[in-house]
C-alpha positions as CSV (number, residue, x, y, z in Angstrom):
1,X,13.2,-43.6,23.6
2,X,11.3,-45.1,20.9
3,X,12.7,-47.9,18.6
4,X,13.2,-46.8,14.9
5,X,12.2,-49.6,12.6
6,X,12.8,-48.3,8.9
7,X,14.9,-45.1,8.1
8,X,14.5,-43.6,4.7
9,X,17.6,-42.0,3.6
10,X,17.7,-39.7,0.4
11,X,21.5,-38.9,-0.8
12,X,23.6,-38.1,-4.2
13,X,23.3,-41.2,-7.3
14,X,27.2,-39.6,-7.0
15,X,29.9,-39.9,-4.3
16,X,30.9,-36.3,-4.2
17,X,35.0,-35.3,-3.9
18,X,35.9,-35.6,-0.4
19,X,36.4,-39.5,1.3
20,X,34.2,-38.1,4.1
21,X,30.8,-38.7,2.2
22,X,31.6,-42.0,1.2
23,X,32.6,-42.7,4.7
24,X,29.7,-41.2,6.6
25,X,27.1,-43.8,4.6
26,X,29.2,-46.3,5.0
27,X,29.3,-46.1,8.9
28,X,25.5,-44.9,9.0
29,X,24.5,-48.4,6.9
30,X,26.6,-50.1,9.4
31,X,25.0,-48.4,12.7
32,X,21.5,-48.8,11.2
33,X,22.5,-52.5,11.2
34,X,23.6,-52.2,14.4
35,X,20.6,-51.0,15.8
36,X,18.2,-53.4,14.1
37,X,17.2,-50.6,11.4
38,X,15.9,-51.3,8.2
39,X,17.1,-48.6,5.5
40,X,14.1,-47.7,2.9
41,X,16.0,-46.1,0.1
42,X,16.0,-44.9,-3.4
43,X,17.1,-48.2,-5.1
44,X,20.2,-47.6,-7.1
45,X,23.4,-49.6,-7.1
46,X,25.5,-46.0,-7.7
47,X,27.0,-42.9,-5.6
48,X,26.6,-42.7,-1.9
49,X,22.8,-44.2,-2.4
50,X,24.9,-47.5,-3.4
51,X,27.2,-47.0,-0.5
52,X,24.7,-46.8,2.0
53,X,22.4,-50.2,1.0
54,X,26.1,-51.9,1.0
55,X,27.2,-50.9,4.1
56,X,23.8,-52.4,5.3
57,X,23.9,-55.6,3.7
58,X,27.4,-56.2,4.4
59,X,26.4,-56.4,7.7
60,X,23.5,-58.1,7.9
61,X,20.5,-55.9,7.6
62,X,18.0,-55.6,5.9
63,X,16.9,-52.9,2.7
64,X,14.1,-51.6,0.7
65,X,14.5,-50.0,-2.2
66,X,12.2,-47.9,-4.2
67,X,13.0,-47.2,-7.7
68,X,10.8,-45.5,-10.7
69,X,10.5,-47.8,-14.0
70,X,12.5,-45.1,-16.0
71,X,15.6,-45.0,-13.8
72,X,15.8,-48.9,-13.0
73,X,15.7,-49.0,-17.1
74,X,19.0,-47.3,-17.4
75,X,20.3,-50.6,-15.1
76,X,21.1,-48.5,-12.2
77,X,19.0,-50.5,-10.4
78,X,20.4,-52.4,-7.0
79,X,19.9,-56.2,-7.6
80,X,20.5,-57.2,-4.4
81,X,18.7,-55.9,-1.9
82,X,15.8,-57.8,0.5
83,X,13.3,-55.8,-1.2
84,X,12.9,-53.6,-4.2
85,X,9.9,-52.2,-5.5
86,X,9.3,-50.4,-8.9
87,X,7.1,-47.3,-9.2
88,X,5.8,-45.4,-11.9
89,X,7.0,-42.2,-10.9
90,X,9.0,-40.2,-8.6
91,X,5.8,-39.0,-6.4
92,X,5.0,-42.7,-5.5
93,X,8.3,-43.3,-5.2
94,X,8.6,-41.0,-2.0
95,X,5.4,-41.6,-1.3
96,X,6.7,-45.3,-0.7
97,X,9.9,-44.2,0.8
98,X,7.6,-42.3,3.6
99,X,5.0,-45.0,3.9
100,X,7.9,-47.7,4.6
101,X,9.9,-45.4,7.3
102,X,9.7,-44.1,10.8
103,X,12.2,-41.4,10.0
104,X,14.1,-39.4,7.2
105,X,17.6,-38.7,7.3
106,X,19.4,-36.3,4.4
107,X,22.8,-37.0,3.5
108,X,25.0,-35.4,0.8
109,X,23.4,-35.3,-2.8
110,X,22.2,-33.1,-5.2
111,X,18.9,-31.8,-6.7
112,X,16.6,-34.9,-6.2
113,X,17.9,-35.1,-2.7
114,X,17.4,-31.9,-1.6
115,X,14.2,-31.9,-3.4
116,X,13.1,-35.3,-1.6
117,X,13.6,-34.2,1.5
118,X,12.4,-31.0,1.6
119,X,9.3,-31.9,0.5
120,X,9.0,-34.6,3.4
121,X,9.4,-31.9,5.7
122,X,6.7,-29.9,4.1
123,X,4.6,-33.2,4.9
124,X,5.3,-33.0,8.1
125,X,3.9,-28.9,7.7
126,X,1.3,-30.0,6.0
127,X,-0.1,-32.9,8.5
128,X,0.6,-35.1,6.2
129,X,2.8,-37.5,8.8
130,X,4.6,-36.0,11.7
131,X,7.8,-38.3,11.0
132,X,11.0,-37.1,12.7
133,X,13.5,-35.9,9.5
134,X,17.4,-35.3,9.9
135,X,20.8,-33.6,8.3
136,X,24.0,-35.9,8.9
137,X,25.8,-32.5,8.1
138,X,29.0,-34.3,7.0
139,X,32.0,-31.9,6.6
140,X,29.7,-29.0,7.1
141,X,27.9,-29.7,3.6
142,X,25.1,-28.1,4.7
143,X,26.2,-25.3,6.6
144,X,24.9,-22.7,3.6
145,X,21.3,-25.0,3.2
146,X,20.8,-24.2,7.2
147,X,22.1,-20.9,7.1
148,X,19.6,-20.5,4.2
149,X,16.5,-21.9,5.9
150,X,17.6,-19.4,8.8
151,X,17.2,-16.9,6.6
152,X,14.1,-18.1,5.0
153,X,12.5,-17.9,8.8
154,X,14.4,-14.3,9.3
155,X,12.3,-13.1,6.3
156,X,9.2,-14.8,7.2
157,X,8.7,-17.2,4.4
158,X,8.8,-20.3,7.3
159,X,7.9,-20.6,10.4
160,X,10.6,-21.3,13.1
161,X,8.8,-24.1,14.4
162,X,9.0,-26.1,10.9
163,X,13.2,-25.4,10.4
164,X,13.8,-26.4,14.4
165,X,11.6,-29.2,14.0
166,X,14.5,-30.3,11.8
167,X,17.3,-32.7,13.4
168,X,21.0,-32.0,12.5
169,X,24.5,-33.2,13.1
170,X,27.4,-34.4,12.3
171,X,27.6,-37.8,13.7
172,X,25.6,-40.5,13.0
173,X,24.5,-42.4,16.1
174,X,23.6,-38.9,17.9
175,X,21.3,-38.2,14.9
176,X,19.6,-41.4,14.6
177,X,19.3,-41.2,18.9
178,X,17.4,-37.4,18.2
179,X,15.5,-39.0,15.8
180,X,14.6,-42.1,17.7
181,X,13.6,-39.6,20.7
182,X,11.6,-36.9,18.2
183,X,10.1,-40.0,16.5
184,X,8.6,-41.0,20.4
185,X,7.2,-37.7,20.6
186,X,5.8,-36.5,17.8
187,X,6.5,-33.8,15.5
188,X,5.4,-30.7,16.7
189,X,2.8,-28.8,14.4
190,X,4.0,-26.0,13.4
């Protein structure tokens, strides 16, 4: 199995309405810690994207935000991380994130989430890195986006290869172990 280094992990500037969210990056800052593994994030103090870099420093490790000059403007900014760098827009900034990580993981979020990961899966379609990407599918919150991509395949707008190539669950430490296994291997190409 190989060693992750740096995980980037896109989730919600909000916290959602169940505990469970809250709770899930909470434990997965605290097992990347565990594990000696760096989180590369989006830079903001708020929602489970706050949660996350807190659970890591709480504990010890170590984070990297990336933030765009607009956003850390409106002072939602996270002044205490190891690291945080400030990019002109949001294509550096994920370009950043990607550059910086050995893995992706999705949690809970909104529109910029779903749009930040998706298009690092279509990286890994494209050739563009072949980094291992995951779903910590807390309470099922993806259920209808996988059920959706299912679809998507069914009516052949993506390939198979791409959605499987996709690592999901529901608990944290079997994710980043699939991860730490796909990252060893390679992505396939679809």
């Amino acid at each position: 199995m190989t060693r992750l280094s740096d995980v980037s992990v896109f989730c919600g500037s909000h916290l959602g309405n169940r505990p469970s969210f809250a709770a899930a990056a909470t434990e997965l800052g605290g097992m990347l810690t565990s594990r000696g593994i760096g989180l590369v994030y989006g830079g903001a103090s708020v929602g489970l994207m706050g949660m996350v870099a807190d659970a890591v420093l709480s504990s010890g490790g170590r984070v990297v935000g990336v933030i765009t000059e607009s956003l850390a403007d409106h002072e939602i900014a996270h002044m205490s991380l190891s690291r945080l760098d400030v990019v002109g827009t949001m294509h550096e900034r994920k370009a950043r994130m990607a550059e910086l990580s050995d893995a992706v993981i999705m949690l809970p979020g909104g529109f910029g989430t779903y749009e930040e990961f998706m298009e690092t899966v279509t990286w890994v379609h494209l050739g563009i890195h072949d980094k291992p990407c995951g779903v910590l599918n807390v309470d099922g919150f993806f259920d209808h986006l996988l059920r959706f991509l299912a679809h998507a395949v069914e009516r052949g707008f993506i390939a198979a290869q791409l959605v499987s190539t996709i690592v999901v669950s529901d608990d944290p430490a079997i994710l980043l172990d699939a991860l730490a296994v796909s990252a060893g291997s390679g992505a396939p190409t679809p």
